[in-house]
TIRO-2110 file (N, C-alpha, C; in Angstrom, 1 decimal):
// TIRO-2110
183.7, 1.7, -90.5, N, 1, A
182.4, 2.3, -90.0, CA, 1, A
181.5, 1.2, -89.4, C, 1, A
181.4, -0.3, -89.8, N, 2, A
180.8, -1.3, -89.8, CA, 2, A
180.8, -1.7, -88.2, C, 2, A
182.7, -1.3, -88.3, N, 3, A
183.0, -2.0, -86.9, CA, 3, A
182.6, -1.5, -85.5, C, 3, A
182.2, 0.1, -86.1, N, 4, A
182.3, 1.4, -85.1, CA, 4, A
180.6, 0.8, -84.6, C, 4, A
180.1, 0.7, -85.9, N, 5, A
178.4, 0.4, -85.3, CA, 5, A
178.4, -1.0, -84.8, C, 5, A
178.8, -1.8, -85.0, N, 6, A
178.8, -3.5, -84.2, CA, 6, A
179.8, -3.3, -82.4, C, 6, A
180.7, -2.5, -82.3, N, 7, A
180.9, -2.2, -81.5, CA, 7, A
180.1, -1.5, -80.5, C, 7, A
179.5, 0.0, -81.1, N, 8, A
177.9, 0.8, -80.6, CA, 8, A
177.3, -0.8, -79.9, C, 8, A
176.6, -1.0, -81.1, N, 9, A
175.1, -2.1, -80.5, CA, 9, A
175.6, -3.3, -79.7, C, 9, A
176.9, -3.9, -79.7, N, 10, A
177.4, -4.4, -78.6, CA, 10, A
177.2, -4.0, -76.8, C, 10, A
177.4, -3.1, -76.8, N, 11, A
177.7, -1.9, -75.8, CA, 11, A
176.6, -1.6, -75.2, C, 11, A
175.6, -1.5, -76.1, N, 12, A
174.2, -1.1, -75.7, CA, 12, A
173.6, -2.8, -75.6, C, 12, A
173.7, -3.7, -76.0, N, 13, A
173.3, -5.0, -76.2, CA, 13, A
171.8, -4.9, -76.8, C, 13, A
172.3, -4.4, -78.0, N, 14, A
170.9, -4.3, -78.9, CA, 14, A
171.1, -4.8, -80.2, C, 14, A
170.1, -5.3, -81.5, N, 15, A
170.5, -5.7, -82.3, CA, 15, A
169.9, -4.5, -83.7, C, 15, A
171.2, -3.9, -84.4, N, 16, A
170.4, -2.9, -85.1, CA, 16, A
169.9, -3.8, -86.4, C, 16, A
169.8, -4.9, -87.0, N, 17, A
169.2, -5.2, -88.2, CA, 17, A
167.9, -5.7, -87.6, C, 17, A
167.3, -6.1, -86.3, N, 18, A
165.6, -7.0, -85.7, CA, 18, A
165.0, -5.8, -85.0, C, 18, A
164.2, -6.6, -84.9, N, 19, A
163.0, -5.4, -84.1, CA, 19, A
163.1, -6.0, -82.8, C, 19, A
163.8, -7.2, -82.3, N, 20, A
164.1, -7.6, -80.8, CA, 20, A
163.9, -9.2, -81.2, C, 20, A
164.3, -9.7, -79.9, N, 21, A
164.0, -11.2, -80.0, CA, 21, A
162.2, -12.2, -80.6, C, 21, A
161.9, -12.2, -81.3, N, 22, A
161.0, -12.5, -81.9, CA, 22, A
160.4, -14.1, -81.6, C, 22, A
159.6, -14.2, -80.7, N, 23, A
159.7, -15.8, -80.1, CA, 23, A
158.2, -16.5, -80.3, C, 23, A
158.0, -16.0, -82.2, N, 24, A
156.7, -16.2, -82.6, CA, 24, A
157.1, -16.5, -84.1, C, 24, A
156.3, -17.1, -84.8, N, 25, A
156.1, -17.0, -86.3, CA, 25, A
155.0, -16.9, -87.1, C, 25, A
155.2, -16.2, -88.4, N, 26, A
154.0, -15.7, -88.8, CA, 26, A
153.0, -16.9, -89.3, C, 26, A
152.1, -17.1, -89.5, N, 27, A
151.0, -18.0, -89.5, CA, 27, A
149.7, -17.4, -90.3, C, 27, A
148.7, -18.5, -91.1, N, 28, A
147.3, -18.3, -92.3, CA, 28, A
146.8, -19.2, -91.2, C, 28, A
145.3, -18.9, -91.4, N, 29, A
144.2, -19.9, -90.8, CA, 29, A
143.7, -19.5, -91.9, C, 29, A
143.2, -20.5, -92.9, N, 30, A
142.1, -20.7, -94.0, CA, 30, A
141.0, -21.6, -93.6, C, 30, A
139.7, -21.4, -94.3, N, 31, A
138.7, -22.8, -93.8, CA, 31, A
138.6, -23.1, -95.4, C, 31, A
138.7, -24.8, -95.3, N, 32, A
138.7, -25.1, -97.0, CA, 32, A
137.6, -26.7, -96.9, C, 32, A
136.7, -26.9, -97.6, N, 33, A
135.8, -27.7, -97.3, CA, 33, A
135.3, -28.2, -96.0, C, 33, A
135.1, -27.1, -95.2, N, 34, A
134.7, -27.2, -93.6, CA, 34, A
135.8, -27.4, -92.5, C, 34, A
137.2, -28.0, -93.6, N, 35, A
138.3, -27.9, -92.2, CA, 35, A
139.1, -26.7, -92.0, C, 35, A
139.4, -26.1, -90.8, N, 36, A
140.3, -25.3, -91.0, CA, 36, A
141.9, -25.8, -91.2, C, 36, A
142.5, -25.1, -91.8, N, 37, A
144.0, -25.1, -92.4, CA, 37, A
144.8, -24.3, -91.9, C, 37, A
145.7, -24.5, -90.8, N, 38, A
146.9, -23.3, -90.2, CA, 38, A
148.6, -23.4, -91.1, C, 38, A
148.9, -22.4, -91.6, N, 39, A
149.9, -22.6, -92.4, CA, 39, A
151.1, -21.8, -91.3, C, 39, A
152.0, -22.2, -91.0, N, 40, A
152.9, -21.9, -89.9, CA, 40, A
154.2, -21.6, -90.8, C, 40, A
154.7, -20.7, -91.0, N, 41, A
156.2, -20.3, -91.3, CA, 41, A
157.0, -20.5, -90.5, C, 41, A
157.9, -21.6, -91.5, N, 42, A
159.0, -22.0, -90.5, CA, 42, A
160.2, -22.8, -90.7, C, 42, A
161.0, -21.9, -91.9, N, 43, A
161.8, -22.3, -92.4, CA, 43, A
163.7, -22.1, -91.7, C, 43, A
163.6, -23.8, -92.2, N, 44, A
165.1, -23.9, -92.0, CA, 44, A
165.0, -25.0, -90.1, C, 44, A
164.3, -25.5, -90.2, N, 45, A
164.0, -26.4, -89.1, CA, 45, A
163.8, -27.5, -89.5, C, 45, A
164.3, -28.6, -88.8, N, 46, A
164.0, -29.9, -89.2, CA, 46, A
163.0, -30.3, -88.6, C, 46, A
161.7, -31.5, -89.6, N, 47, A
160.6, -31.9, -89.0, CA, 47, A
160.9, -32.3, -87.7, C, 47, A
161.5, -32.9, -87.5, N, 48, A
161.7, -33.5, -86.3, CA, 48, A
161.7, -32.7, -84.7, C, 48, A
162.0, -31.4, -85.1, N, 49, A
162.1, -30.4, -84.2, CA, 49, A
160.9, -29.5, -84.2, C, 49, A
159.7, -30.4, -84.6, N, 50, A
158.5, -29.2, -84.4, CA, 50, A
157.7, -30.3, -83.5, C, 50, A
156.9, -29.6, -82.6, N, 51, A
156.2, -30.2, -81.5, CA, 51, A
154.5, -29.4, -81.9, C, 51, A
153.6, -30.4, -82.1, N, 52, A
152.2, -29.9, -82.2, CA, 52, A
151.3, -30.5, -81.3, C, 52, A
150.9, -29.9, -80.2, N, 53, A
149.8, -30.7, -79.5, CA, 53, A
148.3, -29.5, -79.5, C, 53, A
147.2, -30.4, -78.9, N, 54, A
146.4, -30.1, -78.9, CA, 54, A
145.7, -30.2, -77.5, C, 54, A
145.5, -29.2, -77.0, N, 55, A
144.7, -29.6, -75.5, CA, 55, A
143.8, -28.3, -75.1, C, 55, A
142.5, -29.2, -74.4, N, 56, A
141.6, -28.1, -73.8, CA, 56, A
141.7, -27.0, -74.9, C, 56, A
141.1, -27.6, -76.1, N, 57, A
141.1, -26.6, -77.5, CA, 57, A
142.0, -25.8, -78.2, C, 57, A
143.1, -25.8, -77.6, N, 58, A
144.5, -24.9, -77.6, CA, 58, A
144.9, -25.9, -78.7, C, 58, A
145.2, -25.0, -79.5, N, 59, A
146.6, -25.7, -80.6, CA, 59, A
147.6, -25.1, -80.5, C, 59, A
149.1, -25.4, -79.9, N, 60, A
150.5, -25.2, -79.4, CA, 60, A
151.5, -25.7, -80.7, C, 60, A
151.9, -24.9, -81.1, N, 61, A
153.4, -25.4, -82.4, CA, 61, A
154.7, -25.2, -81.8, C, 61, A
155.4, -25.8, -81.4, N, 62, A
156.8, -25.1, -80.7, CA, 62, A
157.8, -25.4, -81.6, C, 62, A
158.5, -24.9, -81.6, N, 63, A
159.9, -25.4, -81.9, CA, 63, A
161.3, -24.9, -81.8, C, 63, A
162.5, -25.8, -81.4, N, 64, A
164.2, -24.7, -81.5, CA, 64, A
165.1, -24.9, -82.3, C, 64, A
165.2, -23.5, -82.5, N, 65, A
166.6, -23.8, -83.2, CA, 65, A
167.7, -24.3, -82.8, C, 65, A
168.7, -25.0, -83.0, N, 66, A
170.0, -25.7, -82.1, CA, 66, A
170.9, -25.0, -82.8, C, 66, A
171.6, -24.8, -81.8, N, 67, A
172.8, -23.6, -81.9, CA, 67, A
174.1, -24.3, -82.6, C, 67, A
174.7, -23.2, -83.2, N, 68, A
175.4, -23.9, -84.3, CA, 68, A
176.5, -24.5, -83.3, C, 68, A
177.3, -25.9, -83.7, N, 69, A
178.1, -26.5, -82.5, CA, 69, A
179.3, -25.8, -82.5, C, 69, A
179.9, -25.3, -83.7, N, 70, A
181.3, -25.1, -83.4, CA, 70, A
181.2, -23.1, -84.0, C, 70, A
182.2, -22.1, -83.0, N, 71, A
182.1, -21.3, -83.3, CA, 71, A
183.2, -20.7, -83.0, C, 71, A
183.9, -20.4, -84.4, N, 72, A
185.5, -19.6, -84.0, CA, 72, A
185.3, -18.5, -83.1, C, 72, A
185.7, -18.3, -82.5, N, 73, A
185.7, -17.1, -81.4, CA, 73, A
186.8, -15.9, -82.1, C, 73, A
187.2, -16.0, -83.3, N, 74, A
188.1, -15.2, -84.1, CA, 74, A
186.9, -14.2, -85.0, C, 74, A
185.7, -14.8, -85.1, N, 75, A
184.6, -14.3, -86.1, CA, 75, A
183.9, -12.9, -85.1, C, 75, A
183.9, -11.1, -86.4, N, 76, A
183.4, -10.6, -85.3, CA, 76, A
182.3, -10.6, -86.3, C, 76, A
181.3, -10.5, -86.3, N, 77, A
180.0, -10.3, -86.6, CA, 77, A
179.5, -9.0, -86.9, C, 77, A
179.0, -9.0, -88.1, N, 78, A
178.2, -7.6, -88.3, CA, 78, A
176.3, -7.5, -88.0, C, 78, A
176.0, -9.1, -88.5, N, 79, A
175.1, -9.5, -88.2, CA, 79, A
174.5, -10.1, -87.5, C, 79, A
173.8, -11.3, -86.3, N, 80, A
174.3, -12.4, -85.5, CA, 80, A
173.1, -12.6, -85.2, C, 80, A
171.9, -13.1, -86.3, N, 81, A
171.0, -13.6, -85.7, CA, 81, A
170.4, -14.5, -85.5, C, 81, A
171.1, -15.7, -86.1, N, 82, A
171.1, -17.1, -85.9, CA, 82, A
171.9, -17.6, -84.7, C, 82, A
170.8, -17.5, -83.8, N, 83, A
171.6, -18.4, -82.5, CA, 83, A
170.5, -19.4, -81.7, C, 83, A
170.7, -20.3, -80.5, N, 84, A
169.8, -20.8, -80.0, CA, 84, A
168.4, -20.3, -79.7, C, 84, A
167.6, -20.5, -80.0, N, 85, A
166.1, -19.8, -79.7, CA, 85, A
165.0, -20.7, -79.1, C, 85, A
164.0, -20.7, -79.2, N, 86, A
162.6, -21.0, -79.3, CA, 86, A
161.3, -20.5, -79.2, C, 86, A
160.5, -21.1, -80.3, N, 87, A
159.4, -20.4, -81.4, CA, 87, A
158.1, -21.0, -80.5, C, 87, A
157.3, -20.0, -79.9, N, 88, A
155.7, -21.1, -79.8, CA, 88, A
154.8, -20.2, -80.4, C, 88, A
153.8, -20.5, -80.7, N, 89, A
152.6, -20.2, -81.4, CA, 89, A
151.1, -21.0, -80.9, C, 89, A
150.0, -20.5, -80.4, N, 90, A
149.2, -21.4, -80.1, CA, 90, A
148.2, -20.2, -80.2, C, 90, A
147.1, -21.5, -80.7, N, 91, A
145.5, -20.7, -81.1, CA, 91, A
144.4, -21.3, -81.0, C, 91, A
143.3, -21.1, -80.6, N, 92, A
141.9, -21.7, -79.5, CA, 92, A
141.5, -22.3, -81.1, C, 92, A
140.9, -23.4, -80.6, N, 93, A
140.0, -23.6, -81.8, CA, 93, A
138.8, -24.6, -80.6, C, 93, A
137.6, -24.4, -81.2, N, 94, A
136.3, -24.8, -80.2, CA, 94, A
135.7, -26.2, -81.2, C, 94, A
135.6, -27.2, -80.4, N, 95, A
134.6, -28.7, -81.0, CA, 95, A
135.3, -29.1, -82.3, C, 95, A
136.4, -29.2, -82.0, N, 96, A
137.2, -30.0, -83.1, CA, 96, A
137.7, -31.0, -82.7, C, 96, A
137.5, -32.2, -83.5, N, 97, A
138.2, -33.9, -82.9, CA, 97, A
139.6, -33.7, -83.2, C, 97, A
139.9, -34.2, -82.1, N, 98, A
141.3, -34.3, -81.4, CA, 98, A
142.2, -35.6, -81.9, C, 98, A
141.2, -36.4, -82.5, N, 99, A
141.7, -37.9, -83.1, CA, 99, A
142.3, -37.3, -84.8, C, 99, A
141.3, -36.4, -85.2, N, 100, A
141.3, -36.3, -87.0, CA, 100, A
142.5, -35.4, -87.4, C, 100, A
143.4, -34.8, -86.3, N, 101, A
144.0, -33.9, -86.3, CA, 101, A
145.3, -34.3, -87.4, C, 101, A
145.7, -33.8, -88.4, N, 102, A
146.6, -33.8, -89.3, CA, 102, A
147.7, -32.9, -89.4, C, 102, A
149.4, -33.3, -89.7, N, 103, A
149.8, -32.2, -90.4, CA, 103, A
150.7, -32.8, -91.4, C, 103, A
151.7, -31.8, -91.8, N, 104, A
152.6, -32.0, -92.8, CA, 104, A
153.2, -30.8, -92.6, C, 104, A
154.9, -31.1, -93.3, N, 105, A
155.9, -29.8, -93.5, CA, 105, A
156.5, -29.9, -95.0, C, 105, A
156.6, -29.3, -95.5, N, 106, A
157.1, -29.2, -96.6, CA, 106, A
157.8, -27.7, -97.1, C, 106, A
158.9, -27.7, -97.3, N, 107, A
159.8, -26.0, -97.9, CA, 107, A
159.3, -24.9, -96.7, C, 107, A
159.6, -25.6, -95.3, N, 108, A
159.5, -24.9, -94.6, CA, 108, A
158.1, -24.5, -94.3, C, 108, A
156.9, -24.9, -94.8, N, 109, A
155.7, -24.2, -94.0, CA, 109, A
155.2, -25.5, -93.6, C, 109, A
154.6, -25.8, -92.4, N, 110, A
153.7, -26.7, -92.1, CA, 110, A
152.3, -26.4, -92.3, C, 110, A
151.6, -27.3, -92.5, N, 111, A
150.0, -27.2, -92.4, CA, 111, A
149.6, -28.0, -91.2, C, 111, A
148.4, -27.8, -90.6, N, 112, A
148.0, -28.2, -89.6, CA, 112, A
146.4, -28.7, -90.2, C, 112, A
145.9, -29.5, -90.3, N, 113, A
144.2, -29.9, -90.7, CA, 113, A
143.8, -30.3, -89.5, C, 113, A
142.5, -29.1, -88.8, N, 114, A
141.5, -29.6, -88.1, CA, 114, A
140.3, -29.5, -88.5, C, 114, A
139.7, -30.9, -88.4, N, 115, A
138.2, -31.1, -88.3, CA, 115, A
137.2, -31.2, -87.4, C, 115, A
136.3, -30.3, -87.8, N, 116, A
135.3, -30.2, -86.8, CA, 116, A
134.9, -31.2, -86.3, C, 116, A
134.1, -31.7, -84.9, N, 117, A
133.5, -32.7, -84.2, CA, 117, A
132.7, -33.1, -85.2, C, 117, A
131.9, -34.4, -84.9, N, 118, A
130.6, -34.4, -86.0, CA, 118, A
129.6, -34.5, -84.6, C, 118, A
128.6, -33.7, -84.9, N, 119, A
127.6, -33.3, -84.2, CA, 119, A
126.7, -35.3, -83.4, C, 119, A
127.1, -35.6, -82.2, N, 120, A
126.4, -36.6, -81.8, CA, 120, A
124.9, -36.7, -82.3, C, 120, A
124.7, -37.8, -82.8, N, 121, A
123.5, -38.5, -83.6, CA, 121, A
122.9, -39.4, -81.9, C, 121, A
122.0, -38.9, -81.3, N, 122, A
121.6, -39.2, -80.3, CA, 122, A
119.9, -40.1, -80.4, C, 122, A
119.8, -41.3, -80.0, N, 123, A
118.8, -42.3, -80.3, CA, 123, A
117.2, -41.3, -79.8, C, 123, A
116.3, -41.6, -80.0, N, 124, A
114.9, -41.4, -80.3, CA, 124, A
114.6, -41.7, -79.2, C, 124, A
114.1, -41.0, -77.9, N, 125, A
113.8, -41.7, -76.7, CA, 125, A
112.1, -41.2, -76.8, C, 125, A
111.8, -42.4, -76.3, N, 126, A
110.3, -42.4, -75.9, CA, 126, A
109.9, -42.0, -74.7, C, 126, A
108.8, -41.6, -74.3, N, 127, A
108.6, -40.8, -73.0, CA, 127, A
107.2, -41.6, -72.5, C, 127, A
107.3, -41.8, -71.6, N, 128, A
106.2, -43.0, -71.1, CA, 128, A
105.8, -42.1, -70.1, C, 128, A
104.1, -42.5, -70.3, N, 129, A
103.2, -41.1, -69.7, CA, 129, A
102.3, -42.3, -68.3, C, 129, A
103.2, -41.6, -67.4, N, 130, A
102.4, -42.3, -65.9, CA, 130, A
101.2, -42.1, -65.6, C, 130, A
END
């Protein structure tokens, strides 16, 4: 019966266990002593394979999966959703330094720390009356 449906969703080139190609991951924004904290789900990726930049206030997380190298062509699949992909994620954040920007990965979630700008401390100008 397994085969009858893997055969079906072939045919139609649909996948019955996903809701479609999914080219996002789920993600928290917390604020914890004035910084905000982005927790990014994203397991089973090597640090090395996560890209985070910051521009024109955009925060960008990318990353790909690499496709497995060797693949019997004897294997029929019931399920098949580990293949080559890529994940982006990106979210506005407004007057945050671009220098203080931190992250870390660990058991698959990364955190991202941004800190807000610190507000320019501007000198005492005197106004000389003509």
């Amino acid at each position: 019966m397994f085969e009858l449906l893997y055969d079906l969703a072939n045919q139609m080139n649909c996948n019955l266990f996903n809701e479609g190609d999914k080219k996002s991951f789920p993600i928290n924004v917390t604020v914890e002593d004035g910084n905000y904290h982005v927790y990014a789900a994203i397991p089973g990726v090597n640090k090395e394979d996560i890209k985070i930049d910051f521009e024109n206030s955009l925060l960008t997380i990318k990353t790909e999966c690499k496709k497995e190298e060797k693949e019997e062509n004897t294997k029929k699949y019931l399920v098949k959703e580990r293949s080559e992909c890529a994940y982006e994620r990106s979210i506005r954040f407004e007057d945050f330094d671009e220098e203080s920007i931190s992250a870390k990965y660990e058991n698959g979630i990364l955190e991202v720390i941004l800190c807000p700008k610190k507000p320019e401390v501007k000198e005492k100008k005197k106004i000389v009356i003509e």
